[in-house]
Rosetta silent file (secondary structure, phi, psi, omega in degrees, C-alpha in Angstrom):
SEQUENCE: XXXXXXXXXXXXXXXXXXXXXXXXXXXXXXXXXXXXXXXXXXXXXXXXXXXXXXXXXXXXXXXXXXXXXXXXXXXXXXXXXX
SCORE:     score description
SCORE:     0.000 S_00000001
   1 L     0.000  -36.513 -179.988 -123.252  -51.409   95.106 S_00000001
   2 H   -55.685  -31.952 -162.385 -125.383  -49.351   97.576 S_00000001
   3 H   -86.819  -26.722  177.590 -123.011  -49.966  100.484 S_00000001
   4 H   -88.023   -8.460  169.810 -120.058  -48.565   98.011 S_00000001
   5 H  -110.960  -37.725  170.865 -121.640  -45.367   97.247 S_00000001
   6 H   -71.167   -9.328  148.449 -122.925  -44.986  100.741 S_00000001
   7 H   -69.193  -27.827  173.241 -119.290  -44.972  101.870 S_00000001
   8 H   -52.930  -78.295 -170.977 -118.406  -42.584   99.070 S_00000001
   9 H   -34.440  -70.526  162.371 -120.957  -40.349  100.063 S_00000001
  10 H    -9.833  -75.675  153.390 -119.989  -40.438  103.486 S_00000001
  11 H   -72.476    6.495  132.394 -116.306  -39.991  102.993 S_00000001
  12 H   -64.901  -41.706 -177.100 -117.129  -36.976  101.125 S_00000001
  13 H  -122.711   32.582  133.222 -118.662  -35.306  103.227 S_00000001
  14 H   -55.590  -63.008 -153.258 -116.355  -36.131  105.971 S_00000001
  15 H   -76.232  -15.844 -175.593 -113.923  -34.687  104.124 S_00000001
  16 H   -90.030  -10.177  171.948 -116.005  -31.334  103.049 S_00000001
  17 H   -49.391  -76.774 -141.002 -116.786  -31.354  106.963 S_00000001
  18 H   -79.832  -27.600 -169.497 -113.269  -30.881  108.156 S_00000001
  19 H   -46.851  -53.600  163.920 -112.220  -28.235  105.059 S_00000001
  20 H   -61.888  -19.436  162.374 -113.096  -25.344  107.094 S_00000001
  21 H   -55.781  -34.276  157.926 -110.744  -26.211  109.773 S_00000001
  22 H   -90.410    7.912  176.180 -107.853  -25.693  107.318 S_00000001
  23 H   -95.815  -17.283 -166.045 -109.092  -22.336  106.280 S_00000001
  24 L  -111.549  -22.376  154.833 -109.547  -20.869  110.258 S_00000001
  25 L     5.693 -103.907 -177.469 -105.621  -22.054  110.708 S_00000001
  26 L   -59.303  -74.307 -165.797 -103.648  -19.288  109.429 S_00000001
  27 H   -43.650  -26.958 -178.746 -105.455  -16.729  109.526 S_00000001
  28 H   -87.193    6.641  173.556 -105.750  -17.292  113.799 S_00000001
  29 H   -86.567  -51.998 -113.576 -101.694  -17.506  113.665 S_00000001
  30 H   -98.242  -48.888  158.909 -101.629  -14.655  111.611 S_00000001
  31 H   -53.384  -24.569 -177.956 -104.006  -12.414  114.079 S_00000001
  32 H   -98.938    3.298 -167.889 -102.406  -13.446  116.941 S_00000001
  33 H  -108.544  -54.999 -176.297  -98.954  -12.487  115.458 S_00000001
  34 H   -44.959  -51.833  178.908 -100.372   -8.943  114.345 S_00000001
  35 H   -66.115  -10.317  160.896 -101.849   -8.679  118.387 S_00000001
  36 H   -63.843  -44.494  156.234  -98.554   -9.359  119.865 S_00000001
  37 H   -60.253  -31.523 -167.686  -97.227   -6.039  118.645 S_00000001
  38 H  -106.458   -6.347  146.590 -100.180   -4.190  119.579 S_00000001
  39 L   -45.130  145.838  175.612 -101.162   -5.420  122.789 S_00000001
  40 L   -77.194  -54.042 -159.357 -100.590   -4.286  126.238 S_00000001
  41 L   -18.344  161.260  178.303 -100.147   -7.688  127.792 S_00000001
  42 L   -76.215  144.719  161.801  -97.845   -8.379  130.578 S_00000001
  43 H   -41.681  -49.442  178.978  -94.516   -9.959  129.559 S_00000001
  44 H   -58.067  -69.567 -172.567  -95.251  -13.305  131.093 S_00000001
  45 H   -88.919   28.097  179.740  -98.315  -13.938  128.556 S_00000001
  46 H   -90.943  -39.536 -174.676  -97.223  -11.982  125.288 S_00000001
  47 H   -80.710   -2.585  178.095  -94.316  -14.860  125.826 S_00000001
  48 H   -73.024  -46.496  165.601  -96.441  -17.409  126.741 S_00000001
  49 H   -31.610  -55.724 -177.380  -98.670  -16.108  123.549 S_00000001
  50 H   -75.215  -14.603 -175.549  -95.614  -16.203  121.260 S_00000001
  51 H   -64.476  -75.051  152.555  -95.068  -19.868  122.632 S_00000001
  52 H    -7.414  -66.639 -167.980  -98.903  -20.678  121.682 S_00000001
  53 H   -62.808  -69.222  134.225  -98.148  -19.358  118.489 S_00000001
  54 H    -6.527  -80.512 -162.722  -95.155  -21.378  117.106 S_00000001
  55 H   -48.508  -55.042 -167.257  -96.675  -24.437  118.396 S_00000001
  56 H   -56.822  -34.467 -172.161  -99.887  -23.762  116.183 S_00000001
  57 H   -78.543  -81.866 -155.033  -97.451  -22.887  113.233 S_00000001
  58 H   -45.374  -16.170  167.114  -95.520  -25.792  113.489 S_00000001
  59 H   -67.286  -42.465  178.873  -98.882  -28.050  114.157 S_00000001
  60 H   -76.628  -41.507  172.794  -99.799  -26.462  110.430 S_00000001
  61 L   -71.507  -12.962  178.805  -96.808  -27.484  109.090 S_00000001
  62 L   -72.105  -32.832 -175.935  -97.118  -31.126  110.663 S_00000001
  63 L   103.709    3.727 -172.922 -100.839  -30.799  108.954 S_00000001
  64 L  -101.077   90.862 -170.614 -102.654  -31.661  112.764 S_00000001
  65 H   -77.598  -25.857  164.677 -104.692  -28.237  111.727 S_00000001
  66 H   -37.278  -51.348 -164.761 -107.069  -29.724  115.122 S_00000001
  67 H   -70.707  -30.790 -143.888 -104.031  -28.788  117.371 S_00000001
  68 H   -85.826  -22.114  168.416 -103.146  -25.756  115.657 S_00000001
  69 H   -64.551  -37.657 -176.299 -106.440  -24.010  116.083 S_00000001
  70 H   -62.968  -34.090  168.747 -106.685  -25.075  119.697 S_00000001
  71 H   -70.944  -85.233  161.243 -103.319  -23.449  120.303 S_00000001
  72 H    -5.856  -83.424  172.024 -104.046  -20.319  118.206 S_00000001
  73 H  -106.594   49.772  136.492 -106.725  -19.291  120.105 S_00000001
  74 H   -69.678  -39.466 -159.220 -105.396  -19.978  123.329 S_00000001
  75 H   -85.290  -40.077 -176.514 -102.516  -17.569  122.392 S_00000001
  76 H   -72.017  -34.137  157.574 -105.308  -15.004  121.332 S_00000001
  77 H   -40.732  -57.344 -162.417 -107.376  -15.592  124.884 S_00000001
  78 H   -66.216  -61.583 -177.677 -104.309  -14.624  126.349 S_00000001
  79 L   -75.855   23.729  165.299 -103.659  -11.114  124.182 S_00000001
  80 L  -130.239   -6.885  176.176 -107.134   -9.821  124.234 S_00000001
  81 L   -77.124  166.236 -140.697 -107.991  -10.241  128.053 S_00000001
  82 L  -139.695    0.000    0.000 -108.246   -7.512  130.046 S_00000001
């Protein structure tokens, strides 16, 4: 019985672990969509940016929200350097 609630426990709060990671998503697609209009960038990375960007939405619609962050703000490194 111990060993069945310490896996409960456990897989709870794996799962309350990972929950911000679908909440930081969108919102980095959604900033990085707004900084593509408003940015200066060179041609080469606002399209490399907009590439970046897609892939992370379509990684949120697959549900791999790991990839989609990792993408995201790659595409946002690229429209805020300087």
């Amino acid at each position: 019985m111990r060993k069945i609630f310490f896996l409960m426990t456990a897989f709870s709060l794996l799962i309350l672990s990972a929950q911000p990671l679908w909440a930081r998503c969108a919102p980095l697609i959604r900033e990085g969509r707004e900084l593509l209009g408003k940015t200066q960038a060179s041609k080469a990375d606002q399209d490399k940016a907009k590439g970046l960007l897609e892939e992370a939405q379509k990684n949120l619609d697959a549900g791999d929200h790991g990839s989609g962050v990792k993408n995201a703000n790659a595409a946002l490194d690229l429209l805020k350097k300087k």
